[in-house]
Backbone as CSV, one residue per row, in Angstrom:
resi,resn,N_x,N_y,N_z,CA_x,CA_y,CA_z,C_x,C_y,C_z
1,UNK,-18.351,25.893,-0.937,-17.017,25.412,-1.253,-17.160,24.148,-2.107
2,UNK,-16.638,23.984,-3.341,-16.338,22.795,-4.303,-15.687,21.777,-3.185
3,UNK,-15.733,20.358,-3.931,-15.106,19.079,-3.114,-14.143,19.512,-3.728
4,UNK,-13.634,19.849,-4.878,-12.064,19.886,-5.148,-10.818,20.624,-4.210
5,UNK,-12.127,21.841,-4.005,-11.102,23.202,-2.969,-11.149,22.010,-1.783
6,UNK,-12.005,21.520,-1.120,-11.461,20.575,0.138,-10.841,19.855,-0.722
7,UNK,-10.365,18.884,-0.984,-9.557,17.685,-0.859,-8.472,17.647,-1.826
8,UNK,-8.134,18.829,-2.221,-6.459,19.103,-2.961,-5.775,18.979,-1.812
9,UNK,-5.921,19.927,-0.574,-5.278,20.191,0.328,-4.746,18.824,0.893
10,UNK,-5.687,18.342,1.045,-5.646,16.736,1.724,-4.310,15.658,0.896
11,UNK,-5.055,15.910,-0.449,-4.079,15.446,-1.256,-2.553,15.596,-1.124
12,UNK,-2.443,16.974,-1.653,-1.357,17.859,-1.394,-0.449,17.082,-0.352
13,UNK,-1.260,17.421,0.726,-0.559,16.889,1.768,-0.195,15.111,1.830
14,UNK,-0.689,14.652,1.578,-0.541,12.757,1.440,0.683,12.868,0.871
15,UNK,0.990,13.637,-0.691,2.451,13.517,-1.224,3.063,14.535,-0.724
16,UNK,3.060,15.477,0.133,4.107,15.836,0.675,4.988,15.009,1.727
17,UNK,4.271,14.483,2.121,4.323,13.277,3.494,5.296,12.042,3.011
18,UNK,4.449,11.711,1.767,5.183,10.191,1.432,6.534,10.938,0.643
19,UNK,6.687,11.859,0.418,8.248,12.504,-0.301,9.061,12.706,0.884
20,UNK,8.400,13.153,1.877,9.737,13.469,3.335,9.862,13.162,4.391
21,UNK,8.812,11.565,4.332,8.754,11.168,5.381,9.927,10.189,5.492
22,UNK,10.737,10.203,6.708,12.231,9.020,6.492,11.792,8.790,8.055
23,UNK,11.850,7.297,8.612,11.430,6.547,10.253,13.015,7.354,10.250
24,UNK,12.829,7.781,11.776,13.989,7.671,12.793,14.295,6.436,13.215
25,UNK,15.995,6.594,13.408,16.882,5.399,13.807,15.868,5.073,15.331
26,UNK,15.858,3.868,15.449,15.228,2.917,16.405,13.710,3.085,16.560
27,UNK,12.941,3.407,15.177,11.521,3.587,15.050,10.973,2.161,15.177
28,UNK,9.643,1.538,16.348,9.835,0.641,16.579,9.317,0.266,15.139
29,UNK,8.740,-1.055,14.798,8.503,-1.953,14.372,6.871,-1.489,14.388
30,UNK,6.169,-1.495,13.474,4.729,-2.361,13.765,4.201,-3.667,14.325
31,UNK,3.417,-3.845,15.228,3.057,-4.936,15.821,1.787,-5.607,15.360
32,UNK,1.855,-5.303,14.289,0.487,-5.923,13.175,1.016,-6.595,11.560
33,UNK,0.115,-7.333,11.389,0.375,-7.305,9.937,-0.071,-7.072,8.987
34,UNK,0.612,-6.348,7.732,1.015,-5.872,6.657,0.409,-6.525,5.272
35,UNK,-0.205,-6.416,4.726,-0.529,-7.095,3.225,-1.022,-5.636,1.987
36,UNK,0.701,-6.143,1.442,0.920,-4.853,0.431,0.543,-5.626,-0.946
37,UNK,-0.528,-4.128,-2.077,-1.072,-4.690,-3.416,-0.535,-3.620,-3.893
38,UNK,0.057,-4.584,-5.111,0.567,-3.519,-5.781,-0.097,-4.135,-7.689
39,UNK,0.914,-3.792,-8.616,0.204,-3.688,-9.819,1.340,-4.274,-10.754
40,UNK,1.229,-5.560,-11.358,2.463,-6.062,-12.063,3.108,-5.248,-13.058
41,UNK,2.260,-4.125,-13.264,3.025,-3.465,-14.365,3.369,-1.984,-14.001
42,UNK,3.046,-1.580,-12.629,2.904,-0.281,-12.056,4.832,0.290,-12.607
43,UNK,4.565,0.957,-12.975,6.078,2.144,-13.174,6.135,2.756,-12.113
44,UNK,5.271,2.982,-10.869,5.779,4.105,-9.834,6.097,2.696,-8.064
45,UNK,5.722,1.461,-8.725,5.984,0.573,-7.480,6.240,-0.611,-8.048
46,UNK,7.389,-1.333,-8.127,7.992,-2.619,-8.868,7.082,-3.847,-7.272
47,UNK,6.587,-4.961,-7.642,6.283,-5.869,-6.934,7.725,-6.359,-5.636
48,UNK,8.950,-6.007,-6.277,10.169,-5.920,-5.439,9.971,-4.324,-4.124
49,UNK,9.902,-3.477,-4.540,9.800,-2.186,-3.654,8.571,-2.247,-2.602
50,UNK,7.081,-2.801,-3.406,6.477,-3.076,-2.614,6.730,-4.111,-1.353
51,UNK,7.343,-4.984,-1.928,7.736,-5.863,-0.917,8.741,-5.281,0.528
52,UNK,8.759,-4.647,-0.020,9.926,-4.106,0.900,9.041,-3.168,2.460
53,UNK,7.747,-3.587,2.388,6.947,-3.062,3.771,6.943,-4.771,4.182
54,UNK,7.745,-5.484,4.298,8.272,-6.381,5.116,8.862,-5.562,6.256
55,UNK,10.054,-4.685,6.139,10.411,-4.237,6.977,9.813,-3.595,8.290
56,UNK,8.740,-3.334,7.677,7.960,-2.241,9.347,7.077,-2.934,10.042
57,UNK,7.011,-4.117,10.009,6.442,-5.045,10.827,6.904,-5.867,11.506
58,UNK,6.596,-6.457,12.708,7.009,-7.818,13.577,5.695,-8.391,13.104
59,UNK,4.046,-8.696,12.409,3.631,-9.372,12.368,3.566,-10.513,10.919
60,UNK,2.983,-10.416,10.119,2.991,-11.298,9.437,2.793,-10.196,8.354
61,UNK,3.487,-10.321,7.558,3.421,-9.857,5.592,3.225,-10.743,4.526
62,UNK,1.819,-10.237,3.771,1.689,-10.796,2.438,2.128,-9.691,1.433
63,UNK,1.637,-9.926,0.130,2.048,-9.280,-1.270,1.129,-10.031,-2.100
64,UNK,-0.022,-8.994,-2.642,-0.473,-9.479,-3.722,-0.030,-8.564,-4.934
65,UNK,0.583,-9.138,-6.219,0.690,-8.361,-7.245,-0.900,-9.164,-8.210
66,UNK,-1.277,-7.515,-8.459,-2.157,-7.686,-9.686,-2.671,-7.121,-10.331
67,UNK,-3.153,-7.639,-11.440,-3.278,-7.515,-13.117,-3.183,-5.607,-12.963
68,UNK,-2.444,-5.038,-14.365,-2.392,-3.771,-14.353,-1.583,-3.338,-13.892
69,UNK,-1.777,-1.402,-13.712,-0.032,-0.744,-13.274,-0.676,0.047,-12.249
70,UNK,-0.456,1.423,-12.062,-0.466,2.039,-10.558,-1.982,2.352,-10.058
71,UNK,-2.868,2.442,-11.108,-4.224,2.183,-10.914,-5.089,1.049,-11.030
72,UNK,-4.324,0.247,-10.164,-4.961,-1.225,-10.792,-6.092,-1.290,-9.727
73,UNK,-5.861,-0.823,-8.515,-7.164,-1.301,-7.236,-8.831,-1.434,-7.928
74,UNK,-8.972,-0.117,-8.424,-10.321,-0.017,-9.511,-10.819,-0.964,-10.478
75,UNK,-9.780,-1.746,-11.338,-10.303,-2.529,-12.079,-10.442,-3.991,-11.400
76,UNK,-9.631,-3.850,-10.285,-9.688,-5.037,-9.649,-10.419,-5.046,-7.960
77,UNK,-11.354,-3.819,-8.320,-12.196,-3.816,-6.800,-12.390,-5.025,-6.304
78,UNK,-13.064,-5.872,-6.677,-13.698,-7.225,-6.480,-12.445,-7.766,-5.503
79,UNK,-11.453,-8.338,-6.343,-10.561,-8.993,-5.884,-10.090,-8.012,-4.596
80,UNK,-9.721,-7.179,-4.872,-8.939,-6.169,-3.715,-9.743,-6.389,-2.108
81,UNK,-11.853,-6.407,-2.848,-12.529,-6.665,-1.319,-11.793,-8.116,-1.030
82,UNK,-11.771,-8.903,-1.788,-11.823,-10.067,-1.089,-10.643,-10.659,-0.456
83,UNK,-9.644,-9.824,-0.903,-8.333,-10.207,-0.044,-8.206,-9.212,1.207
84,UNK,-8.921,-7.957,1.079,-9.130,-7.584,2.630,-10.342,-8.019,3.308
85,UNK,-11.008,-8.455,3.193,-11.993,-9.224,3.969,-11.502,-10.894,4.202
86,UNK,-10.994,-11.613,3.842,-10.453,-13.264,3.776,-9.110,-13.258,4.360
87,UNK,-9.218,-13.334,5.663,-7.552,-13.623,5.820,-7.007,-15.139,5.425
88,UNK,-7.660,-15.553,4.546,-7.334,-17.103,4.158,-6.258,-16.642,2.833
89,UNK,-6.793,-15.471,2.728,-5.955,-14.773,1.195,-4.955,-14.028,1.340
90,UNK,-4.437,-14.136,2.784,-3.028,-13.278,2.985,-1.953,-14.604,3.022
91,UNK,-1.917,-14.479,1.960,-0.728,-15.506,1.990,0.903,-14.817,2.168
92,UNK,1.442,-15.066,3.382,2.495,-14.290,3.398,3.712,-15.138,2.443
93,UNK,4.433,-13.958,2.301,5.477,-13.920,1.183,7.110,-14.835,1.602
């Protein structure tokens, strides 16, 4: 079996999920915190929308926007480790 025949399916499924997934009324809260990256120039996530996983938490939320658009994590591996490894770099929002 090709890696492609495994992990379309997988795929597949990730955006079926994020298209129909809606929380039920009184879904609790997360009890952790949240630090959403997004991409200053991304067309499929405005630094405003991202922000908006404020909502599913009671713990603490950051937001890093950076350099680039919806594939930015790759050019910015480096940075991306070091704000998930440094909680000195979750600067909440």
């Amino acid at each position: 079996m090709e890696l492609r025949e495994l992990l379309l399916p997988i795929v597949a499924n990730d955006y079926r999920l994020i298209d129909a997934y809606r929380p039920a009324d009184g879904t609790p809260l997360l009890r952790t915190d949240v630090h959403a990256l997004t991409g200053a120039d991304d067309p499929q996530v405005t630094p405003e929308e991202a922000g908006q996983w404020r909502a599913v938490t009671s713990g603490r939320f950051a937001l890093t926007v950076l350099d680039g658009d919806h594939f930015c994590l790759v050019p910015e591996a480096e940075r991306v480790a070091r704000v998930a490894l440094d909680p000195e770099q979750h600067v909440p929002v």
